[in-house]
Each structure stands twice: as C-alpha cells, then as structure tokens.
C-alpha positions in Angstrom: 93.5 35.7 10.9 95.8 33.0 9.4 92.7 31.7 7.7 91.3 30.3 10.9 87.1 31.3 11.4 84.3 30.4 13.7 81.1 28.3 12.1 78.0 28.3 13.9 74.9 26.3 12.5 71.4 26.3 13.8 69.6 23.2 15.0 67.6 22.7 11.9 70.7 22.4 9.8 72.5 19.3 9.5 76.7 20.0 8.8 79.3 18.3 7.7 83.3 19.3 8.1 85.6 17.9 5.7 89.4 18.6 5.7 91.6 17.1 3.3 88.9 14.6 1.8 88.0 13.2 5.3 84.9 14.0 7.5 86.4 15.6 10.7 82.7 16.7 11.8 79.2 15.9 11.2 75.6 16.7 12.9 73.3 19.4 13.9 73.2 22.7 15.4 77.3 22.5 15.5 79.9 25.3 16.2 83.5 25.2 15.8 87.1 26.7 14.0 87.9 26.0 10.6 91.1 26.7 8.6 89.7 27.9 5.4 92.6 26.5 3.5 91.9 22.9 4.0 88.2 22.8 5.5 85.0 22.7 3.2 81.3 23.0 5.1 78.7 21.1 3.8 75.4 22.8 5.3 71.9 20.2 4.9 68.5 21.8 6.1 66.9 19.1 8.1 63.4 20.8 8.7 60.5 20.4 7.2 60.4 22.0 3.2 57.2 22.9 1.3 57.3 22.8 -2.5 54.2 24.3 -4.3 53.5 22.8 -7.9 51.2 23.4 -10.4 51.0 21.4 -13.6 49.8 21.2 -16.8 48.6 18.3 -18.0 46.8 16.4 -20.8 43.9 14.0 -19.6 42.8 10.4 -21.6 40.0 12.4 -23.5 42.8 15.3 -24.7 41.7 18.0 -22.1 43.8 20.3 -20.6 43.8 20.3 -17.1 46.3 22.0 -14.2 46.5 19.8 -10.9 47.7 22.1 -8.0 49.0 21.8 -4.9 51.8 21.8 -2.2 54.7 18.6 -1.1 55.8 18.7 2.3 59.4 16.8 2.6 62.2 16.6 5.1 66.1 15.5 4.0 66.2 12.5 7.1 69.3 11.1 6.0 72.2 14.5 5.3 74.9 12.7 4.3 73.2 10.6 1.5 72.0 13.8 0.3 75.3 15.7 0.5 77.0 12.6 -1.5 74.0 13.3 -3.8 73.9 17.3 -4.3 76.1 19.7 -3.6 75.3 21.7 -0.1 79.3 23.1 0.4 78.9 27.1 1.5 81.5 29.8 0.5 84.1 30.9 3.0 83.1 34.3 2.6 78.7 34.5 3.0 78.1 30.7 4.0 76.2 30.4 0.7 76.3 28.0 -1.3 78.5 27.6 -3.7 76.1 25.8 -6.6 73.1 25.9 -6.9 72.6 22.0 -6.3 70.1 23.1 -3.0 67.6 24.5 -5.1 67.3 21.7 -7.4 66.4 19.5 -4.6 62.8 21.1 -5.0 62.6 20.6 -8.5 63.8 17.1 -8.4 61.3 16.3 -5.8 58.3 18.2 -7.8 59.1 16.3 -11.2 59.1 12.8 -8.9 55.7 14.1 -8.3 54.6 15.5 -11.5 55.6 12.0 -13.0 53.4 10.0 -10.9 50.5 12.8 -11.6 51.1 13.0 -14.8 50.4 9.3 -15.4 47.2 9.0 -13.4 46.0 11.8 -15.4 46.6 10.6 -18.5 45.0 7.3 -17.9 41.7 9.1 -16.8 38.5 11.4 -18.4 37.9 14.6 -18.0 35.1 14.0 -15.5 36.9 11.3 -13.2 40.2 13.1 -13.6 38.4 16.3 -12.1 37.2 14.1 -8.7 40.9 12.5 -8.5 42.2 14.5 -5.6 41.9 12.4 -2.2 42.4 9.1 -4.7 45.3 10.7 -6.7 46.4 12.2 -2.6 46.4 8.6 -1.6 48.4 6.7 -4.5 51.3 9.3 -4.5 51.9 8.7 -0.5 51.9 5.7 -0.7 54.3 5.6 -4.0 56.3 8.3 -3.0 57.4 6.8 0.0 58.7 3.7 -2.1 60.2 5.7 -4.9 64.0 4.8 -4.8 64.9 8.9 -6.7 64.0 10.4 -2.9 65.3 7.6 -1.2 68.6 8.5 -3.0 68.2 12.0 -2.3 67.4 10.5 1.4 64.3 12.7 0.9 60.9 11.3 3.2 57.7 12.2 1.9 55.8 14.1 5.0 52.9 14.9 3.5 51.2 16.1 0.0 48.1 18.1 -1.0 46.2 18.3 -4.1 44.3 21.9 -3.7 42.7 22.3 -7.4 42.3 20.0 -10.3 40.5 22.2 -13.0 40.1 22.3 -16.5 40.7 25.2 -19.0 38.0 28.7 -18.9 36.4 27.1 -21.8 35.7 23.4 -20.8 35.1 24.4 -17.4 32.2 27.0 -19.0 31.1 23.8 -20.8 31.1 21.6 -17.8 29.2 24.1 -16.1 26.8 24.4 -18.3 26.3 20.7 -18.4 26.4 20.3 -15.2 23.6 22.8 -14.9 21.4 21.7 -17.5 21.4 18.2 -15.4 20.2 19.9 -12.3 18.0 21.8 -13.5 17.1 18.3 -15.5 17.7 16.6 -11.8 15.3 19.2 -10.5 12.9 18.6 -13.3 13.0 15.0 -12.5 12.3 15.4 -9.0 9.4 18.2 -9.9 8.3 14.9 -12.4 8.4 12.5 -9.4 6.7 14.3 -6.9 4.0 15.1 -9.2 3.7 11.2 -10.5 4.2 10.2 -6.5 0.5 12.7 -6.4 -1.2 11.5 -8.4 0.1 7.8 -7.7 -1.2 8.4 -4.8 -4.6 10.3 -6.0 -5.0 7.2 -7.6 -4.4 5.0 -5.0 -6.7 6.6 -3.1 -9.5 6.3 -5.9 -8.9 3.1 -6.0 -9.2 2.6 -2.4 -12.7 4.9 -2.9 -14.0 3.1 -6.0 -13.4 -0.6 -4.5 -15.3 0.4 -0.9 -17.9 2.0 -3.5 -17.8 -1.8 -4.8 -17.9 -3.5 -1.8 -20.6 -1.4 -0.3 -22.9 -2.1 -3.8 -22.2 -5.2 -3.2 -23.4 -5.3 0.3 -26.0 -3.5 -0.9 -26.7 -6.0 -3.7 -26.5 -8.8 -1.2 -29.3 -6.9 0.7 -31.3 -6.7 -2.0 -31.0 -10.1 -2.9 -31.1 -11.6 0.9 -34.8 -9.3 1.1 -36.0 -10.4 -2.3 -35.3 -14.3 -0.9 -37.0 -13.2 2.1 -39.9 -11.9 0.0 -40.5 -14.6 -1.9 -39.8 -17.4 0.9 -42.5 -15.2 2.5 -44.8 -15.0 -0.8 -44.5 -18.7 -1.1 -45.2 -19.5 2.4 -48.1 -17.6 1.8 -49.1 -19.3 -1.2 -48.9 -22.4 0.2 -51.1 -21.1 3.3 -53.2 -19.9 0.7 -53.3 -23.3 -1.3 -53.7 -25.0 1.6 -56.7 -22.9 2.8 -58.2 -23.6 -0.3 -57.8 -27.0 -0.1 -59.0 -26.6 3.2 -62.0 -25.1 1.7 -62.5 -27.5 -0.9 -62.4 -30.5 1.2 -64.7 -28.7 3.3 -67.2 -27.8 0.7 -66.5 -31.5 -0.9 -67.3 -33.0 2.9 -70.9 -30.4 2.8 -71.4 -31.9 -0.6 -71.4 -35.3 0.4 -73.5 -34.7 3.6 -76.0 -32.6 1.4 -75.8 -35.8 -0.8 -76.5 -37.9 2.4 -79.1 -35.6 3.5 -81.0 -35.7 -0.1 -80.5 -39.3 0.1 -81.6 -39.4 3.5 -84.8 -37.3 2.6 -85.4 -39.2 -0.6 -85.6 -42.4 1.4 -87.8 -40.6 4.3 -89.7 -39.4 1.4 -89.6 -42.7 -0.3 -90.6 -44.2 3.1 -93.3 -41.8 4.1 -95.1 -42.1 0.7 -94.7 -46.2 1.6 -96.3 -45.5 4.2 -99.3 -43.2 3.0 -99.6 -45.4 0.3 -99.8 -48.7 2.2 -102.2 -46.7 5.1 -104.6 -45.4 1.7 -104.3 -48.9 0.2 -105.8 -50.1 3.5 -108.3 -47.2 3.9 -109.3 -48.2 0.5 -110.0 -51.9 1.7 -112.0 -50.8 4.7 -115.5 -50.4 4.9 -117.0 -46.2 4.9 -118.6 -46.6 8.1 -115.2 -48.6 9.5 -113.6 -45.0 8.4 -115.9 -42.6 9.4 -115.6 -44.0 13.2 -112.0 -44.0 12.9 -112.1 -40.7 12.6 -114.8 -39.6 14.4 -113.1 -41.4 17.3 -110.4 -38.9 17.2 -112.3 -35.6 16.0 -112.6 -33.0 19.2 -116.7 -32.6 20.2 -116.5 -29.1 18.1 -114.9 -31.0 15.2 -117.9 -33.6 16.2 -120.8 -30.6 16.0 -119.6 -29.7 12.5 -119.8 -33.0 11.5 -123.0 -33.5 12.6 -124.7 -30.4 11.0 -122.8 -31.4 7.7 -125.1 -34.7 7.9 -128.3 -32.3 8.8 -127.3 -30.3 6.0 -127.3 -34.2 3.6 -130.1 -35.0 4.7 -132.0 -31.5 5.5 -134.5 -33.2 3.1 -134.9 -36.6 4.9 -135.7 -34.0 8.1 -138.6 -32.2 9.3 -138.2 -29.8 11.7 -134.6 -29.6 14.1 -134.6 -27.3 16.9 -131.1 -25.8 17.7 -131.0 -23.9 21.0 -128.7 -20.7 21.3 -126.5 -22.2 24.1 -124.9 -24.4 21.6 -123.5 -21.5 19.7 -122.4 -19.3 22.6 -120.7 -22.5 23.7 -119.1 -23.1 20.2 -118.5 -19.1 19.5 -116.4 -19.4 22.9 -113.8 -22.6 21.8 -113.2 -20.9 18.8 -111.9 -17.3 20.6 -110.1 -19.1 22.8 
C-alpha cells in the first residue's frame, strides 16, 4: 500500500538498502520497510558456496586429460562484491534482477581452471596424473593471492581435486602398461628371490667346500706331522742302529786286538817254552848218560822204578843166568795199578 513493503533477510545473507543513490542500510540477517519507488535491495550470500568443476584439458605430451573436483568459497567482503556484480532483487519475488549471481561461480571456476590449466600443460601424462595434493597445494596458496577474487572480495575456503584421468583409450594403455610392469615387478622379485637362493646355496657351498679345505688341510698337516714323526723315529733308530753297530765293531775290533795279544802272547810263551826245552835238551845233550839216567830215576815212583829195572834184565837177560822173581812182587804191583 502506497508502495511501502516489509524486507526480511536471513543471517546468511548480507543486504544492502539504497535510496536515491545513497546506502541507507547495510548488514546481515536485516528487516525493515521500503518504499519501492526509491529503495533498491542488494541481497549478498555470505555462507559458504561449493562450485564443482570438471575440465578438459591438454597435458605437455598432447594427452587429453579431465581434472575434477569441487571449490569451496565465501563472499567476506558484500559490498566490494555488490560494486562488482549485480546482487539487486525485484520488488515483486526478491529475485534477482540479472543474472550477475550466477556468474560469480563461473568467474571463480575459470580463476581456477586458469591456474590448472597451466600446471597441466607444463607436465606429462604420467606426473600430471599424480598432480592432485601438489596441484591442491599451489592453487591455495595462489588463490588466496589472486587479486580477480579479491575484487570479487571472494576468500578461497578450501579446494579439492577428486579425479585427474585420462581418456578410455590412454587409460586402457596405461593400464596395460602399468600391468605389464607388475607383472615385470613381480617377475623381478620371482628373479630375486630365486638369485637370493641360490646366492645363498652358494654361500653355503662355499662355506662347505672351504671347511672341506680346512679339514684336508688339517688332515694333511696330520699326515705330514706323523710322517716327521715317522721318520724322526726311523732315524733315531738308525742312528741306534749305527751306533750299535759301531758298538759292535769296536767291540769285535777290541776282541781282535786281544786275540792279537793273546796269539802274541802264546807265540812268545811258545817261543819261550821252546827256549826253554831247547836250552834244558841242549844241556841234557852235554850231560853225561848215567848223569841223566839218575836224574830221572831220582824222580820215577818205585813202580816206575820196577819197570825200569826189568827193562835192564830184559838188556841184559843174556849177561844173566838165572833171576828168581817171587809172586808178591806182582800182587803188590797188580794192586798200585787198580788203584
């Protein structure tokens, strides 16, 4: 009535009252009459706004790629953004009257598609496909420097890069690829396990074959120690040996020379003795018969005697004429000789 209305606004919209080119009202969450005639609302949603994207885009090695995700924004400073865009609402609906509101997605999108755009281009397929949390981290960091949102008194709350993948046909290749390396990956490690076995196998051949080697060796040095002992042993014996035969030899050189001394000692007993005989038979020789014949009568035994004297009957048995020889001087005789 007479062109006067009530305007209620929620808390998470930002609004500003204008009435003949000045600002008669500004903030959130307000309520208040209008004249129609001279007032214009400008209506700013403060909360938080999502904007998916998903973009197509060319990498450094000419492969197609689409890079998807979600920006999360909030308009912190309404009245720079209302000088910017256009956020008046009709009269009639409180819509808007241009569509200025919903270019503020799109404006902030192609901020981002720029920045994505160049990273992408300036990386291969294979890096640009592991660029989320790098590509995540350069465009928050930009993005909160980049003077188009500050003009739209835009602030950055948060972005998300959900997918980076490559066309049906690359990503069959890559696949593929990918595959045949871990199946070579797994060949590999089949490979290395095997060559760790028989690293190992050999190692422990080794380790077999060189205590072989050290026990010939300390059965060699056995044999060699006993065959020192042997012949230390057969040369000690030698030498007892050699020295029992030269034992013996001086032995039977010490008999020879006393059998030489006793042969020399005989020879001049001999020599001696037959002095001796001969001197005693030179003398006999001198002496008179009768001189000899007493001699030895003197030491002839009276049996000895007797036969001597019948020898000299039996001389001179011729000279004789009759002897008389009584019995008692045989029985006598007969009994010396048995005893």
């Amino acid at each position: 009535m007479f062109g006067i209305k009530y305007y209620k606004a929620d808390s998470s919209t930002y609004v500003i009252a204008s009435a003949n080119g000045k600002m008669r009202r500004k903030g959130s969450g307000l309520s208040f009459f209008y004249n129609t005639a001279v007032t214009s609302i400008a209506q700013i949603p403060i909360n938080a706004l999502e904007a998916p994207f998903i973009f197509s885009l060319q990498t450094a090695d000419f492969q197609a790629v689409k890079v998807q995700g979600q920006i999360t924004f909030q308009i912190i400073e309404p009245q720079k953004a209302a000088q910017t865009l256009n956020f008046n609402v009709k009269d009639s609906d409180a819509s808007y009257v241009s569509d200025d509101p919903l270019k503020l997605n799109d404006r902030v999108v192609r901020s981002v598609q720029t920045l994505v755009q160049g990273e992408i281009q300036r990386t291969k397929l294979r890096d640009a496909l592991q660029l989320n949390q790098e590509l995540v981290s350069f465009m928050r960091k930009t993005l909160l420097e980049s003077p188009i949102l500050s003009n739209l008194g835009v602030s950055v709350i948060d972005i998300a890069i959900s997918a980076i993948t490559p066309t049906p046909e690359t990503s069959r290749a890559l696949e593929a690829h990918a595959r045949e390396n871990i199946l070579k990956e797994a060949d590999d490690a089949i490979y290395s396990r095997r060559k760790f076995a028989v690293e190992q196998e050999r190692t422990i051949k080794d380790a077999e074959l060189q205590t072989e080697l050290e026990v010939q060796q300390k059965e060699q040095e056995i044999a060699e120690s006993r065959l020192d002992n042997e012949r230390n042993l057969l040369r000690e014996e030698a030498l007892t040996t050699q020295e029992r035969i030269q034992a013996e030899v001086d032995a039977q050189t010490q008999r020879k020379r006393l059998v030489e001394l006793n042969a020399q000692n005989k020879q001049l007993e001999s020599d001696a003795e037959a002095y001796a005989i001969q001197s005693r038979m030179k003398a006999f020789k001198e002496l008179p018969v009768e001189n000899l014949k007493a001699m030895s009568l003197a030491n002839m035994a009276p049996d000895q005697l007797i036969a001597m004297a019948f020898d000299t009957l039996a001389q001179n048995a011729d000279k004789i004429g009759e002897l008389n020889i009584g019995p008692d001087l045989f029985s006598q005789i007969s009994k010396k000789v048995r005893k």
